[in-house]
NUMIDO-556024 format. One record per residue: x, y, z of N, C-alpha, C in turn; residue in three letters; residue number from 1. Coordinates in steps of 0.001 Angstrom, whole numbers, padded with zeros to 6 digits. Last residue first. Layout:
# residues N
REC      n.u      n.v      n.w     ca.u     ca.v     ca.w      c.u      c.v      c.w  lumba  drenvo
REC        X        Y        Z        X        Y        Z        X        Y        Z    ALA     NUM
...
# end
This chain:
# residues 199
REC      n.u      n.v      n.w     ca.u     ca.v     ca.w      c.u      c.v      c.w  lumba  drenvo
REC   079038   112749   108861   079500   114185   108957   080713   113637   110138    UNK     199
REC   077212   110910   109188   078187   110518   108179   079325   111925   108528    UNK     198
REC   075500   111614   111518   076042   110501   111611   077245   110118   110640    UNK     197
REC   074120   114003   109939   075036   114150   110415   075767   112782   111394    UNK     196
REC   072521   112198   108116   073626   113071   107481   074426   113800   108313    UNK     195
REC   071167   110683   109836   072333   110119   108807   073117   111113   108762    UNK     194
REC   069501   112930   110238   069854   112496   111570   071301   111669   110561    UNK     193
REC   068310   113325   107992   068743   114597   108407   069906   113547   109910    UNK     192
REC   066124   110781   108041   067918   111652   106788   068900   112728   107585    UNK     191
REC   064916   111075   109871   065756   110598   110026   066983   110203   108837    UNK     190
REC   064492   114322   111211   064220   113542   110176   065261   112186   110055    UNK     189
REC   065376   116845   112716   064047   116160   112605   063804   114967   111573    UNK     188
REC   067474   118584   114887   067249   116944   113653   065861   116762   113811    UNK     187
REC   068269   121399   114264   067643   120447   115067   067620   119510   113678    UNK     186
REC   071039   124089   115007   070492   122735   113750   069608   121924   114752    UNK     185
REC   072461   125584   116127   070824   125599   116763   070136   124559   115629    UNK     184
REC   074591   125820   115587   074815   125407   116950   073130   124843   117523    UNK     183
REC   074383   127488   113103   074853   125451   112872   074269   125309   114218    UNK     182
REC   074259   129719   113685   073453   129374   113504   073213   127988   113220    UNK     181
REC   076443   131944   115261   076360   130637   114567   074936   129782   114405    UNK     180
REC   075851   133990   116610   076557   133938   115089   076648   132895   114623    UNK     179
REC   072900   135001   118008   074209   133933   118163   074859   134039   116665    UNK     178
REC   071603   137988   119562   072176   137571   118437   073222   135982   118849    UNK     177
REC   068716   137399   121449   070414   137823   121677   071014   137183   120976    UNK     176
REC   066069   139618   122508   066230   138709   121766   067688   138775   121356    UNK     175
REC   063801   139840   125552   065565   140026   125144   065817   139247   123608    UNK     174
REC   061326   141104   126613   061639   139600   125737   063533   140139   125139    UNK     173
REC   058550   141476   128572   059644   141918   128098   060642   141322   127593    UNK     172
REC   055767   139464   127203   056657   139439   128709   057438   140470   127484    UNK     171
REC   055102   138586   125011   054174   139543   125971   054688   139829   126624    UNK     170
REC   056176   136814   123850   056426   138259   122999   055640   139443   123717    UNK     169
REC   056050   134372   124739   056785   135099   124819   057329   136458   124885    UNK     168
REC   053732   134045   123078   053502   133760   124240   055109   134623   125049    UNK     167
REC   054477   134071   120256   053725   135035   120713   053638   135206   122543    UNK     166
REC   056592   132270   120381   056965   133274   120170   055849   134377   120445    UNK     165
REC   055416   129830   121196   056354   130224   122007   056678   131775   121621    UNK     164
REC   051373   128805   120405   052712   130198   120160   053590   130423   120833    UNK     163
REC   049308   128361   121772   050086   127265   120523   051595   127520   120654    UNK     162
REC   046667   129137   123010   047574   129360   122245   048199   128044   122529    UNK     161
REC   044198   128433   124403   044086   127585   123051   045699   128245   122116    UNK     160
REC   044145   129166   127012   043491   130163   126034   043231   129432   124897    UNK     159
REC   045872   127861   128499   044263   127643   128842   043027   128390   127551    UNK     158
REC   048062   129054   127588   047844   127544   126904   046260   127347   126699    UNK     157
REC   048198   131593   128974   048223   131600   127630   047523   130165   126621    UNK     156
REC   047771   130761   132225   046466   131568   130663   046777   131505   129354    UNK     155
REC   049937   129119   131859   048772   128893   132237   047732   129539   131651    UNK     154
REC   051550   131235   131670   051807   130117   130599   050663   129661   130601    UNK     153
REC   051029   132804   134106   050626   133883   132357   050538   132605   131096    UNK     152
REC   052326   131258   135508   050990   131916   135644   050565   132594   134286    UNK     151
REC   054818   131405   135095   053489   130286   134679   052535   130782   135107    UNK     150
REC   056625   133227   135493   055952   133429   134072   054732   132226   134106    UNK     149
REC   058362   132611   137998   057013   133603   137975   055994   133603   136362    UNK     148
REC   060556   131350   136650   059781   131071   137228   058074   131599   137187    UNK     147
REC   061646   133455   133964   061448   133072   135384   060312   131899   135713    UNK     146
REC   063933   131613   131087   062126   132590   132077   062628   132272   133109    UNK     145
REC   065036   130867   127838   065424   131434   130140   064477   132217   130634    UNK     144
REC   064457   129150   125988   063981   130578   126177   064339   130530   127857    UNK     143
REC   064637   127503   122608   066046   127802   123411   064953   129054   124355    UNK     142
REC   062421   127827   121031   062105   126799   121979   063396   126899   123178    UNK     141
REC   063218   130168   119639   062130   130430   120607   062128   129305   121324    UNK     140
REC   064796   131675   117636   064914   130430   118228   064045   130253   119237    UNK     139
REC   064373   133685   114608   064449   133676   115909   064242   131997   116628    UNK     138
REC   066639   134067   111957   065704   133574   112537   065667   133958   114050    UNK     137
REC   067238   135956   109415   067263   136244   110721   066315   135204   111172    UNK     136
REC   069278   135475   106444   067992   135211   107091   067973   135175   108566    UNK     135
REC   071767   135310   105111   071115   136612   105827   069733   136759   106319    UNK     134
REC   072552   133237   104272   071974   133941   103266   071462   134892   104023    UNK     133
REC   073628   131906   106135   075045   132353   105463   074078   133399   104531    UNK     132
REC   071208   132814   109095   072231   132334   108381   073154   132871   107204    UNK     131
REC   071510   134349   112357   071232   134176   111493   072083   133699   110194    UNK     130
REC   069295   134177   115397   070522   133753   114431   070270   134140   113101    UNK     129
REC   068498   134578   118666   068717   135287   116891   069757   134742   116184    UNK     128
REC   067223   133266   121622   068268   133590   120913   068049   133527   119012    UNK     127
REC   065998   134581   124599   065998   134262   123246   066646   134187   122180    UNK     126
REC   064660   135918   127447   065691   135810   126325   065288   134522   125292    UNK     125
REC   062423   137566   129855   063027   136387   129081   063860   137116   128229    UNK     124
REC   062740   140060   131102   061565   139144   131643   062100   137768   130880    UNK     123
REC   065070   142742   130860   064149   142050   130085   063214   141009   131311    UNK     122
REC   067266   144505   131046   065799   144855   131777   064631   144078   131650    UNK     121
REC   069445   144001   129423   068267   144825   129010   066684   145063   130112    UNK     120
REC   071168   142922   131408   071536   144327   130342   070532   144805   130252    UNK     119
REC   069644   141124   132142   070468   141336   132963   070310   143000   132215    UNK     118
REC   069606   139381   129564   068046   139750   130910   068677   140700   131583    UNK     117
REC   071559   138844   128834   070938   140004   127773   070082   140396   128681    UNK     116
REC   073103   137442   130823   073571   138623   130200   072450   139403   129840    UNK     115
REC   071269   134504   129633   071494   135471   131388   071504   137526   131335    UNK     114
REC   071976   134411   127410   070886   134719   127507   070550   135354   129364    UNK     113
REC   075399   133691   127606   074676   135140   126933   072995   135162   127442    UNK     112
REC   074523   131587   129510   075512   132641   129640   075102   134208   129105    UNK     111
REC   073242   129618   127398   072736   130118   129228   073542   131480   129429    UNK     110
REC   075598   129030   125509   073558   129552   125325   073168   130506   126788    UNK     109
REC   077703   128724   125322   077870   129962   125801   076293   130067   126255    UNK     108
REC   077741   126130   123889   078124   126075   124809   078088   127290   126149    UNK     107
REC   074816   125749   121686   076051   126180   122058   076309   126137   123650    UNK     106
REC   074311   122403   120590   073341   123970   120961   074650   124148   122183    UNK     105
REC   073939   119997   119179   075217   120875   119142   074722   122371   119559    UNK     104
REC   071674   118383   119437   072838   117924   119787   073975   119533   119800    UNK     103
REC   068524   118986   119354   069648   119922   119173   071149   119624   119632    UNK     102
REC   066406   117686   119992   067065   117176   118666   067882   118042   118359    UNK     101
REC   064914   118265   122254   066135   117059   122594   067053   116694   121366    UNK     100
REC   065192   121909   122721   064860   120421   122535   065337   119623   122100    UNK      99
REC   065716   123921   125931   066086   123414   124688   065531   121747   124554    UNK      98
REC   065232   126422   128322   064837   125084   127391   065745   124859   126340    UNK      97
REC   065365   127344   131774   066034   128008   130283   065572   125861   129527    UNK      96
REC   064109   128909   134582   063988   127597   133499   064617   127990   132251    UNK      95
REC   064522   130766   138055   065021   130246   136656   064961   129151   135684    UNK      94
REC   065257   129955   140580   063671   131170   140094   063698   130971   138322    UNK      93
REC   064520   126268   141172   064815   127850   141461   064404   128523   140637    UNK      92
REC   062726   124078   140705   062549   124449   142389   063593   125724   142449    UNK      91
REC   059680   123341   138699   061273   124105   138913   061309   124266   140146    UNK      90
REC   057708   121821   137579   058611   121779   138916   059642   121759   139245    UNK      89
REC   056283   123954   136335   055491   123620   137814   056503   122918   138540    UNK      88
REC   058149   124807   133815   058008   125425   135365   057371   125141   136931    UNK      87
REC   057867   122188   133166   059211   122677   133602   059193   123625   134813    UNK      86
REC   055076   122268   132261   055733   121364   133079   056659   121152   134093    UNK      85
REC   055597   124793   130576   054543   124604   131804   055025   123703   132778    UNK      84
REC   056951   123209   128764   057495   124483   129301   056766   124768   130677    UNK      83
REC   055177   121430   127250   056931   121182   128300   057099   121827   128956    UNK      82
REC   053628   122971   126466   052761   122692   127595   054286   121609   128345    UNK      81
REC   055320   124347   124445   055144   124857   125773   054430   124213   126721    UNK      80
REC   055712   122118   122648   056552   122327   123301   056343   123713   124901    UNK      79
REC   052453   120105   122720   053632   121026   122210   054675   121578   122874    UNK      78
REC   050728   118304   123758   050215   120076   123343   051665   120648   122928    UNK      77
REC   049474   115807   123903   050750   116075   123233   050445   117731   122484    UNK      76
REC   047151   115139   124898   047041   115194   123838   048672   115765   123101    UNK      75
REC   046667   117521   128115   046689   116030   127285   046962   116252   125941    UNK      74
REC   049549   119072   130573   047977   119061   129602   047738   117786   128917    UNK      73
REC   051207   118008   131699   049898   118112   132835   048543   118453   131841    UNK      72
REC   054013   116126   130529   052963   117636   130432   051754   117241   130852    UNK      71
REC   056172   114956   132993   055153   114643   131767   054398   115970   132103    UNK      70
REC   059562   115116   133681   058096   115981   133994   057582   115415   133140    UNK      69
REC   062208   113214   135238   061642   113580   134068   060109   114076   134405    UNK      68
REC   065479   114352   136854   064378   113805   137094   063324   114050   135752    UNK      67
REC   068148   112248   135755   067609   113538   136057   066378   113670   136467    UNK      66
REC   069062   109585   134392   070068   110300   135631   069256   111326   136021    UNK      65
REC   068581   108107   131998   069767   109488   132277   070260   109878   133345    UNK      64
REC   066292   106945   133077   067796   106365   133182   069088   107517   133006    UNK      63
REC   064485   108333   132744   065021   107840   133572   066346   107884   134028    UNK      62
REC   064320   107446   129895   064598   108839   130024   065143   108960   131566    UNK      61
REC   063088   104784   130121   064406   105176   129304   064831   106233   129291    UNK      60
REC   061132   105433   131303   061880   104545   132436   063437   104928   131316    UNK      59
REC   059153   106687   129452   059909   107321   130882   060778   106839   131259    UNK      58
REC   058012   106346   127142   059488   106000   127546   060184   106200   128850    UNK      57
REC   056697   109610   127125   056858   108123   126863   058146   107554   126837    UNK      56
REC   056870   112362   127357   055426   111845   127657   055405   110425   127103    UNK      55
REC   058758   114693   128956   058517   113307   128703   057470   112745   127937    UNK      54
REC   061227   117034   130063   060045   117002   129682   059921   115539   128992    UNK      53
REC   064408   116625   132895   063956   115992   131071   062354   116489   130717    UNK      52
REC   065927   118647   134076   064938   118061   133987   064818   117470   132347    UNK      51
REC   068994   119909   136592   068216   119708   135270   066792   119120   134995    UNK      50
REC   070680   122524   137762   070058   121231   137953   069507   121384   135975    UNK      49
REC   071807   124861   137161   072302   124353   138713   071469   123205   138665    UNK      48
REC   074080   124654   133889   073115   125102   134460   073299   124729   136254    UNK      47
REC   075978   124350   132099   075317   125900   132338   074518   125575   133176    UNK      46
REC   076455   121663   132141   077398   122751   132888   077235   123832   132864    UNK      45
REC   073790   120657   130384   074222   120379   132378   075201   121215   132267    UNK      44
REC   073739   121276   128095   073136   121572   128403   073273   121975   130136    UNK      43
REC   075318   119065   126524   075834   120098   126781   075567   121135   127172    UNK      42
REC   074189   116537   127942   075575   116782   128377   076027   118266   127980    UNK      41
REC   071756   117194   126708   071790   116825   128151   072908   117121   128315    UNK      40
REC   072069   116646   124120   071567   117290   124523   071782   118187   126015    UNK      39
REC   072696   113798   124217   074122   114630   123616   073424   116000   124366    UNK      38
REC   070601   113123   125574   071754   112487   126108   073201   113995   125655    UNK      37
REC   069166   113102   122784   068565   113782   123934   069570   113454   125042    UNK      36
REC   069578   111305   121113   069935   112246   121194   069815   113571   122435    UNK      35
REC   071885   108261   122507   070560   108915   122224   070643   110776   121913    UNK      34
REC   074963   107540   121002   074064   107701   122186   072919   108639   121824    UNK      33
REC   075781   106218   118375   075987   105635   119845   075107   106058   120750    UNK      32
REC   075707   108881   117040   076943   108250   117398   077046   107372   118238    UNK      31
REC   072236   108999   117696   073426   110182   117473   074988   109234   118061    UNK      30
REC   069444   107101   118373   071155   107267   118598   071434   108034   117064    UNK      29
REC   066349   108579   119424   067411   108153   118519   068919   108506   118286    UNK      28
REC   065538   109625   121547   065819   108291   121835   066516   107802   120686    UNK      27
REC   064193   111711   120973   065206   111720   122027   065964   110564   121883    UNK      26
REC   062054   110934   119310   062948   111113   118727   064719   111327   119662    UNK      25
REC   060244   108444   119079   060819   109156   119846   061877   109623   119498    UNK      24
REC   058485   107808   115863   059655   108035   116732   059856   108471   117885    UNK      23
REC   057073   108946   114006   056250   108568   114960   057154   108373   116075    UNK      22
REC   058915   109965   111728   057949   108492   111344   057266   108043   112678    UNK      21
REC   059663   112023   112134   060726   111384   112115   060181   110153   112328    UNK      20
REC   057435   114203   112082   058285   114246   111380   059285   112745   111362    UNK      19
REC   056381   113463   114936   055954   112696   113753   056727   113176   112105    UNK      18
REC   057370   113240   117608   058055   112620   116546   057599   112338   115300    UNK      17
REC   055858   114387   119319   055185   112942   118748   056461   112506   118305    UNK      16
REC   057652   115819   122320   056832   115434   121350   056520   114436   120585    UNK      15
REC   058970   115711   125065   057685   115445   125100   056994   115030   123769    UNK      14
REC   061340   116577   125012   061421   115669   124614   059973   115028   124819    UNK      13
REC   063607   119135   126144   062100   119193   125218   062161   118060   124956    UNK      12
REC   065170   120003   129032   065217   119075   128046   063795   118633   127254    UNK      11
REC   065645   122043   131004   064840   121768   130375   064573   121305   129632    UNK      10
REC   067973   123400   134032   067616   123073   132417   066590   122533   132455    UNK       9
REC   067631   126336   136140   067281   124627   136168   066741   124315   134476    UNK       8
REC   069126   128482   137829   068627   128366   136620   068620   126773   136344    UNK       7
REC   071081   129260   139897   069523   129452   140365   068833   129190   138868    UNK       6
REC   073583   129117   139382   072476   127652   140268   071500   128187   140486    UNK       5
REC   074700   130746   137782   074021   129314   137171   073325   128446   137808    UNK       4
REC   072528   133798   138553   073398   132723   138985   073347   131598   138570    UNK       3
REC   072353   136607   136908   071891   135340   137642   072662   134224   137369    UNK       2
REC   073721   139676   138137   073765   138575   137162   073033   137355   137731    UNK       1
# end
């Protein structure tokens, strides 16, 4: 089984925000505290360290407490050139992600996705949900790699991909049902962000 201290979180908070009017969106208070914070807290007891991904605001990301990576590519490349980031400075064999607008991303995430690598022989995980209408999604920015995978992240990005799920879908890939599919709600909007402020 791998060990929670050999697996170092990954807090997605590099992007534009342009869904949510240009925003940082980490940075928008959820009850008081930023979201990327709620993120963070339920993110740290699965894991043996942590990291924030960045590309503004640093000194306010900072402040959390963790250390923060800016993506080494330019131009705000998306959530894997986070992922790249993460891995150049992971210091154990293990990166598992999530992004900063997922306040309620389950408590078990790391656990089962350990498990499924473990069971299935896999290279990564990934987690399946699906909702009340029977729609299977897959969650791809939630993904536990090794270490060893930047090298392949590196060709993949250097290539002009885009794709967590294709980029993913090369390695041996665990994909591990969650039943709740609320747990993986991201906020992108700042209605969407109200409506669970009123909730």
């Amino acid at each position: 089984m791998i060990a929670r201290e050999d697996i170092t979180g990954l807090i997605l908070a590099g992007g534009r925000g342009s869904r949510m009017g240009g925003t940082d969106k980490g940075l928008q208070p959820l009850r008081g505290v930023p979201m990327a914070m709620h993120t963070l807290m339920r993110l740290t007891p699965q894991t043996g360290a942590m990291l924030i991904n960045a590309n503004r605001n640093l000194a306010a990301y900072e402040s959390f407490g963790v250390p923060v990576v800016t993506d080494s590519v330019p131009d705000f490349a998306g959530p894997l050139a986070g992922m790249m980031a993460g891995l150049e400075q992971c210091s154990t064999g293990w990166l598992v992600t999530a992004p900063c607008d997922t306040p309620f991303l389950p408590t078990d995430l790391v656990e089962r996705l350990a498990q499924a690598i473990e069971a299935e022989g896999a290279e990564m995980a990934i987690p399946v949900t699906v909702d009340a209408d029977g729609h299977r999604q897959t969650q791809p920015v939630f993904c536990l790699m090794p270490v060893t995978a930047l090298d392949s992240l590196i060709t993949y990005i250097s290539g002009g991909g885009r794709k967590i799920e294709t980029w993913a879908a090369s390695h041996r890939l665990a994909e591990v049902p969650f039943p709740y599919a609320d747990a993986f709600a991201n906020i992108n909007t700042l209605d969407e962000l109200r409506t669970h402020e009123a909730r």
